[in-house]
N, C-alpha and C positions, 0 to 999 in steps of 0.2 A: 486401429488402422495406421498402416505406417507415412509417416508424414511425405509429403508431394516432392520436399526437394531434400535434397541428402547430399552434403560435401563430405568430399573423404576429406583427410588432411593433407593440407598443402605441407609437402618438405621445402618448399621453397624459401618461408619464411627463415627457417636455417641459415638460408645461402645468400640470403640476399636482406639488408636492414632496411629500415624505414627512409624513404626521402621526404626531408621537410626542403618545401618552397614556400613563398608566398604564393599568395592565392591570383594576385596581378602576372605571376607567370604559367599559371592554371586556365587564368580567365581565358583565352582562347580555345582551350582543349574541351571546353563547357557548352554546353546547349543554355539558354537562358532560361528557358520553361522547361518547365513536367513534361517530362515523355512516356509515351505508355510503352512501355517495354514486350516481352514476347508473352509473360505469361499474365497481363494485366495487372501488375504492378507499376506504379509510376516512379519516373527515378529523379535521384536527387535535385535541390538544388543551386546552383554556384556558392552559396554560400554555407551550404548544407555539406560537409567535407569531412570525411574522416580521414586520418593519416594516409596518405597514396603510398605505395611502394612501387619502384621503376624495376620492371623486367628486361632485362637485356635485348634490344635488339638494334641494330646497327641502320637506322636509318636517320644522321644527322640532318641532311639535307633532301628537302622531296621539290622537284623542277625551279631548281636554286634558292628558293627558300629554307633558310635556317628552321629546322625542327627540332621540338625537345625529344632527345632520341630515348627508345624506348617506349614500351605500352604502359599505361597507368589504369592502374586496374584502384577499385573505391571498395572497400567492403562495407557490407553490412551486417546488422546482427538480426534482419530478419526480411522475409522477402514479402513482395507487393503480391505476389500470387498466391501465397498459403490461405483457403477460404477459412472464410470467420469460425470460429468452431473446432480448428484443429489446431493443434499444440505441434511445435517445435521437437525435435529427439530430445526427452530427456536427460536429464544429466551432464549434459556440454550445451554450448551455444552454438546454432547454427549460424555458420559465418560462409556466403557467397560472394565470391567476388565477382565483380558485374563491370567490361569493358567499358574505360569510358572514351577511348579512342587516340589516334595520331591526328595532328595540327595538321591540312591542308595536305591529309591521303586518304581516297577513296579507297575503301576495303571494296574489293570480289567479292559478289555474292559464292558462298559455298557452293558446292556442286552435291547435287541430290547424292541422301546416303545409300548405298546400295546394300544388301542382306549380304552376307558373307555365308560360307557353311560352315555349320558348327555356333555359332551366334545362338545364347543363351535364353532360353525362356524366359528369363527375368528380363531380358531385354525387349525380347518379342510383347510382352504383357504391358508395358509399362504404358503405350497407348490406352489399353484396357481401365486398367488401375486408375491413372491420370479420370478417363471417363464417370467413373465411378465414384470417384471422389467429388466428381464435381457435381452429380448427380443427388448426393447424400448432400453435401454444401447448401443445393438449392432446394432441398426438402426442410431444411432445418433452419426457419428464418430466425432474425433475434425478435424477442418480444416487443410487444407493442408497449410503446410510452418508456421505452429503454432509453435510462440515462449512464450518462459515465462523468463520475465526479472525479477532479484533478487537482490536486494542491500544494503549492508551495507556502514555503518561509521566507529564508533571507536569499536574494542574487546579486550575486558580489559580479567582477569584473574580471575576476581571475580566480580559481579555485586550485589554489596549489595543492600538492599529496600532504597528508596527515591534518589538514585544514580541521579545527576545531569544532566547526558546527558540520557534523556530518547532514543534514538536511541543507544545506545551502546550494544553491546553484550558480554554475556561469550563465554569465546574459548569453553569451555565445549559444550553449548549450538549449537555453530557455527558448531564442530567437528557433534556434532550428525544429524545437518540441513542438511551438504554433506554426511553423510553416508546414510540419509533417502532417499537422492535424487537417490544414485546409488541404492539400493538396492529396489527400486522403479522402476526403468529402466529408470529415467532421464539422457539424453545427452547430457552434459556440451560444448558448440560452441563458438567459436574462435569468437570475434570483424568484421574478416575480412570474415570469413563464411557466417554472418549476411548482409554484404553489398553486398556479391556475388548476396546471395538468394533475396536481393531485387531488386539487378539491372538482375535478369534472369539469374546468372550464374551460376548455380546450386538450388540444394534443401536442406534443412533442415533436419536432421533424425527425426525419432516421436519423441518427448517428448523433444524436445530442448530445450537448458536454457541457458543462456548469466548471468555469475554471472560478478556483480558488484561493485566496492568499490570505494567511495569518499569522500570528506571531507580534505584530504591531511593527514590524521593519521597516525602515524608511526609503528601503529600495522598493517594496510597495509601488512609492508616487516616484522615487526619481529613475529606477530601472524596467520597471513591468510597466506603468502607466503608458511612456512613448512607445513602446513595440504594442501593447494593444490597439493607442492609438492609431498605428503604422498599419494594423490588420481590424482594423475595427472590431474589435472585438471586446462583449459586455462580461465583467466580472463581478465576483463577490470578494470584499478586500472586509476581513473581521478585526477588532481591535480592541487589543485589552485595554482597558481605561484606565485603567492604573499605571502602568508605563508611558500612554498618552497622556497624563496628567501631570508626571513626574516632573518633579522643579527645573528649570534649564541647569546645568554645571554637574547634577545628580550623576551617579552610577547606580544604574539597572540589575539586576540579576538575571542572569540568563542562563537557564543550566546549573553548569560548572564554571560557567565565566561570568566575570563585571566587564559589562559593556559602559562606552559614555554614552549621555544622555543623547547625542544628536547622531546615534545611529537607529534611533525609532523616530515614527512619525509623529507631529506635534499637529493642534487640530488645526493651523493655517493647510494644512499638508494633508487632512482628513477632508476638507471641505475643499479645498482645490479639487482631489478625483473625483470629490461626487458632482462638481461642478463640471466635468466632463461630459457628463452626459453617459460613460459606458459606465461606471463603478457603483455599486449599491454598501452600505456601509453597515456590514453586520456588528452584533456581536461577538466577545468570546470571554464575557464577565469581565469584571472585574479587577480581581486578584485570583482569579480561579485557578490563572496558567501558574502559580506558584503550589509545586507538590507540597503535599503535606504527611508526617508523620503516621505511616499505616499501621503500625505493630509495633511490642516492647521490641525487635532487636531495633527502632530505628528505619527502619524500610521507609522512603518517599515515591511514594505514588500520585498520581493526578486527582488533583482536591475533588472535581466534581461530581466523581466516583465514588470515593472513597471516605468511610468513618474517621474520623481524626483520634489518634491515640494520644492523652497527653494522661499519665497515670490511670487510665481508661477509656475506653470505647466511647464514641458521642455516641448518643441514642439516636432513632432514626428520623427524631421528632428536631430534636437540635441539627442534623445533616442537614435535612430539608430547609429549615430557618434559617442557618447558615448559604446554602444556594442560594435562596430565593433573594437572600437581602442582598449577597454579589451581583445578578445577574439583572436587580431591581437599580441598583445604583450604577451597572454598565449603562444601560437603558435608559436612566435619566440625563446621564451625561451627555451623551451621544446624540438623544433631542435637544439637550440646551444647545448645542454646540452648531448642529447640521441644521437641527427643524424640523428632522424627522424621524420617529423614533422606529431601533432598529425591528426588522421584519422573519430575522432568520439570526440564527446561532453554531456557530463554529464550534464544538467541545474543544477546549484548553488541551492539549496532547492525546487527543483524540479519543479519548477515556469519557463516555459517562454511561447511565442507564436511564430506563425508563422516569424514574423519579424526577430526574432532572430534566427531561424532554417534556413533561407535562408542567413541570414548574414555568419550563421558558415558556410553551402554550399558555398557560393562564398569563403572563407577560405581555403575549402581542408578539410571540416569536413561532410560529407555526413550523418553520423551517430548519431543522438542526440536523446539522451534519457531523458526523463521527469522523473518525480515520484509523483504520484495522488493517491497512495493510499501506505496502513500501514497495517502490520498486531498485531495485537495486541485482545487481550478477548473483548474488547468492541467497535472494530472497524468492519464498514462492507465496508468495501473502494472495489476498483477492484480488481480484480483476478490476474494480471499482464500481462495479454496473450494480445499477437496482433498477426495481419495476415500482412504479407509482402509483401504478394496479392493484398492490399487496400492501398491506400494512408491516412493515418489515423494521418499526421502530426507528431510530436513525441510520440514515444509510451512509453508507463507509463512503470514504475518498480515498482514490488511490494517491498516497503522498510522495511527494519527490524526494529519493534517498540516495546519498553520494554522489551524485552530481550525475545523472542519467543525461545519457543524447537521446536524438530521437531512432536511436536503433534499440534500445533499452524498453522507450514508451510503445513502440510498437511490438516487442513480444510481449508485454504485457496485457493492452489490448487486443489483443490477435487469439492470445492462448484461452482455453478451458481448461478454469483450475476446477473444474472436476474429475479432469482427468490428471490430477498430480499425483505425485504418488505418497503415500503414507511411510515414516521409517517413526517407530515409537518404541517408547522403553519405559517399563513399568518399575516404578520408584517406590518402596515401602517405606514409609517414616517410620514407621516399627524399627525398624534397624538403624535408624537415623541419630533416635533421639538416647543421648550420653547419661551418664551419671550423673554428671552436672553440667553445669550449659557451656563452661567452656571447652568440654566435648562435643558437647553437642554443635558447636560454629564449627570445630575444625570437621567433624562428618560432614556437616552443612557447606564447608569450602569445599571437603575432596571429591562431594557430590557433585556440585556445578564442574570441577575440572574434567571430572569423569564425563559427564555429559558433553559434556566442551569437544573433548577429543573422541566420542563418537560422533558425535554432529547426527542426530537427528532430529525429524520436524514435529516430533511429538514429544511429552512424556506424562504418562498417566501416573497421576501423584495420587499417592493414598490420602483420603481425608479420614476415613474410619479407623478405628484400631479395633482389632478381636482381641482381646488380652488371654480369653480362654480354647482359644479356636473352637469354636460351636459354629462357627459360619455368622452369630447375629454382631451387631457392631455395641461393644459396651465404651465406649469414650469417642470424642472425636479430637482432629486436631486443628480447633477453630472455635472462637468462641459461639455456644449456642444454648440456649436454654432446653432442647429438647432433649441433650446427654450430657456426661461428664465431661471436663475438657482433661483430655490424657497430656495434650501438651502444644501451647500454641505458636506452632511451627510452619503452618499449612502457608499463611500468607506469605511469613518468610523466605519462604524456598521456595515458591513461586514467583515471588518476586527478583528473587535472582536469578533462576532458572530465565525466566524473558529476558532481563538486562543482560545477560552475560553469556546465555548460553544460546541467546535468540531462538528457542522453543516457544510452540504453544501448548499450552499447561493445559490438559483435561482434569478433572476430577474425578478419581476413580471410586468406586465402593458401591456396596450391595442394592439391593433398593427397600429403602427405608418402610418401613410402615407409618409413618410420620415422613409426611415428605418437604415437609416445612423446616428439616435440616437443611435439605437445601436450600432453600431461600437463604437462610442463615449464612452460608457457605456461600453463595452469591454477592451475598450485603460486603463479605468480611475478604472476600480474595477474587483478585485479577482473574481470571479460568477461562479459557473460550470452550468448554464445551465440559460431559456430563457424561461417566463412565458407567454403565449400573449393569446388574443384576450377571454376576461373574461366575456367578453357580449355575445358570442352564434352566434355573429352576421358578425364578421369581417370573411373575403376572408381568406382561408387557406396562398393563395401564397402567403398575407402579412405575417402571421407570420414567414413563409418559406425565405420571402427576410431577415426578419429581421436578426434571426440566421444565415444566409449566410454570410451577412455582417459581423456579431458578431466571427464567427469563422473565418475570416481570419485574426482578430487580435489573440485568442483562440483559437485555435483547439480543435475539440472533445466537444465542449457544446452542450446540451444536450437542446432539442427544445420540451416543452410541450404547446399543444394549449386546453384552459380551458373552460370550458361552462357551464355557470350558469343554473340549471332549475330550472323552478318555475312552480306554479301549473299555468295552463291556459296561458303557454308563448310558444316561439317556442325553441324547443331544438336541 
């Protein structure tokens, strides 16, 4: 269905550049409160301001009062009318601009449109259409016990361009994200709400939101804490104990940067927000948030996830022992410190699986949250919604990426990423893997550049190798006890494929008769999802065991089964 509102492109922007003013030469031109505008959208406000551009029109003075001449029109990047459920055009942003009026002139009401002849069917219909939409809108409510997880890191005060920590936010930006939300009718819920409404002990309001911050930043208590204060609103603030314990004078690791030590929170600064009254003080281990060694080429992936490679593979018994003991010593710290020990779990870069969500359960941590998708202009990641209804393993948080306003959070709330679209490309490691390895990096380079400069949102990587083409898989490219290993590459170029080329990596290959490769395959590489049975010809249930197996190291992968046709085959 084609979406409700559609701007063609303004040439205007050509003609005419941006006016910056301040905002005290604005404040008149502003309504103070939420107005509901024509198509039940509520519109911005005074402080809620995207760049204004002045349209020419000559009216300096209105009945001798000075006016700022010209109309100021506000864009946004997404409108209050579009019902929940329907998605934006894709492939551009839909950007409306919405009158915000002259200083002290009454606008004429229009004069009713009259039909012309000749006046286009698409015009005539769009009444219709409008109807229709809204008709479908109200037949398709959101589910019961619908939440929406949201989360940041660090919020600075100013986010200049090429800024270092791409996940950072402006307070500016943040302050308009919570104002969008109430003004919205989002309902900001307690940590402990969340674990009611799953374990049956109540329900959720409509539009619930679980806001989130982690990382151990210290803008946490000194930038988030007063604006939530300012909108009363309860949050989950997680904290790696390892940074929070960090000696005073220390530098941090962060990333790719050294941070000093008094740009995270120390536990005067931990126990001030709980002492608020809105903050609950999760988890996020340890040391956990420091990646660790995935594979011989060197790959860093997130510990909690992930097998540690140091002249080999840990075993799954050493991974497990290793979590537990991080996520046991966050957890004692955290009750020495507060009094209360923590209730819920933030994953360290929002990477972990099942293993580790039942580890933190046996802990006293029922609640753990992932993070699987970003919002950002060139991301089409999840929407953040889970149902509490389903057992759905940890549920995603949609995380703040590049410094999003609240025109950014609103198409990502607003959109059905069911309805996005698929662009993939099918990657053969066969062809990949060199004479020797230092062929084998530079394929390995000219691979991610290549995907790079197609830009798609897929790529199905080979994990099997046919060495003889018979169709069965005689080696894999990942360590497993069920085959030969042809060559361990799978993680590798997965793992670069997501850093570099910002794809989600499936797994492609046939469907095993052993489907406990995959599990193997799941343990040992990043993947969101499970390619199988490419011949037309394999058992459904096999691909079905496969993915079973695969999600209970994974949760949440995503199981496509593929079918070649060919002229004169069976399809």
């Amino acid at each position: 269905m084609a979406p409700l509102h559609v701007a063609a492109p303004d040439d205007r922007r050509a003609r005419f550049g941006l006016v910056e003013s301040r905002l005290a030469q604005r404040r008149a031109l502003l309504q103070p409160q939420p107005r509901r505008d024509g198509h039940g959208g509520t519109s911005f406000q005074p402080h809620d301001l995207a760049p204004l551009r002045r349209l020419p029109a000559p009216a300096p003075r209105h009945r001798g009062r000075p006016v700022l001449a010209g109309r100021l029109w506000h864009e946004v990047g997404a409108v209050g009318g579009v019902p929940a459920g329907m998605a934006p055009r894709a492939g551009a942003h839909l950007r409306i601009r919405r009158l915000v009026g002259q200083a002290g002139v009454r606008r004429r009401p229009r004069a009713p449109h009259r039909l012309r002849a000749g006046l286009s069917v698409g015009v005539l219909m769009r009444p219709v259409a409008l109807l229709l939409a809204l008709v479908i809108a109200a037949a398709s409510p959101r589910p019961a016990h619908a939440l929406v997880v949201l989360g940041w890191h660090d919020i600075q005060d100013r986010i200049p361009d090429g800024y270092a920590d791409a996940d950072a936010i402006s307070s500016r930006n943040f302050a308009m994200q919570l104002d969008w939300l109430r003004a919205h009718g989002y309902v900001p819920v307690t940590a402990q709400a969340v674990r009611d409404a799953r374990a049956g002990r109540g329900a959720l309001p409509a539009k619930a939101v679980l806001l989130t911050f982690d990382g151990g930043y210290r803008s946490a208590y000194t930038h988030a804490l007063p604006l939530l204060q300012a909108f009363r609103y309860p949050a989950l603030v997680a904290v790696p104990t390892a940074r929070v314990d960090a000696g005073a004078g220390s530098a941090i690791r962060d990333g790719a940067r050294s941070l000093p030590r008094d740009e995270f929170l120390s536990w005067n600064d931990v126990k001030a927000m709980q002492a608020s009254g809105l903050i609950e003080i999760a988890s996020e281990g340890s040391d956990l948030i420091t990646p660790v060694v995935a594979d011989p080429q060197g790959d860093l992936l997130p510990a909690a996830a992930t097998r540690r490679w140091n002249n080999g593979y840990e075993s799954v018994d050493v991974y497990r022992e290793r979590v537990r003991g991080d996520l046991a010593t966050s957890a004692d710290l955290i009750a020495r410190a507060t009094g209360h020990r923590p209730q819920a779990l933030i994953l360290p870069s929002g990477a972990g699986n099942t293993a580790a969500a039942t580890l933190a359960g046996e802990l006293g941590m029922p609640l753990v949250l992932a993070s699987e998708a970003r919002t950002g202009a060139s991301d089409a990641g999840l929407a953040g919604h889970m149902r509490l209804d389903t057992d759905v393993g940890a549920p995603v948080r949609l995380v703040m990426h590049e410094n999003p306003g609240a025109g950014e959070l609103a198409y990502e709330l607003r959109r059905d990423a069911r309805l996005d679209g698929l662009r993939g490309v099918r990657v053969a490691l066969d062809d990949v893997v060199g004479s020797d390895a230092a062929t084998t990096e530079r394929n390995v380079d000219a691979l991610v550049e290549r995907i790079r400069s197609i830009h798609p949102s897929h790529v199905f990587l080979q994990a099997f190798s046919d060495t003889n083409g018979d169709g069965r898989s005689d080696a894999a490219f990942f360590p497993t006890s069920r085959l030969p290993l042809r060559s361990d590459l799978f993680t590798h170029v997965a793992a670069k494929l997501r850093a570099r080329a910002g794809v989600d990596v499936f797994a492609w290959g046939p469907t095993p008769g052993d489907a406990g490769a995959y599990e193997d395959l799941a343990i040992a590489a990043p993947i969101s999802g499970i390619v199988t049975g490419d011949d037309g010809a394999a058992p459904v249930a096999g691909s079905r065991a496969a993915v079973s197996t695969a999600t209970g190291w994974r949760p949440g992968l995503v199981r496509v089964r593929a079918f070649d046709v060919r002229a004169g085959g069976d399809a």
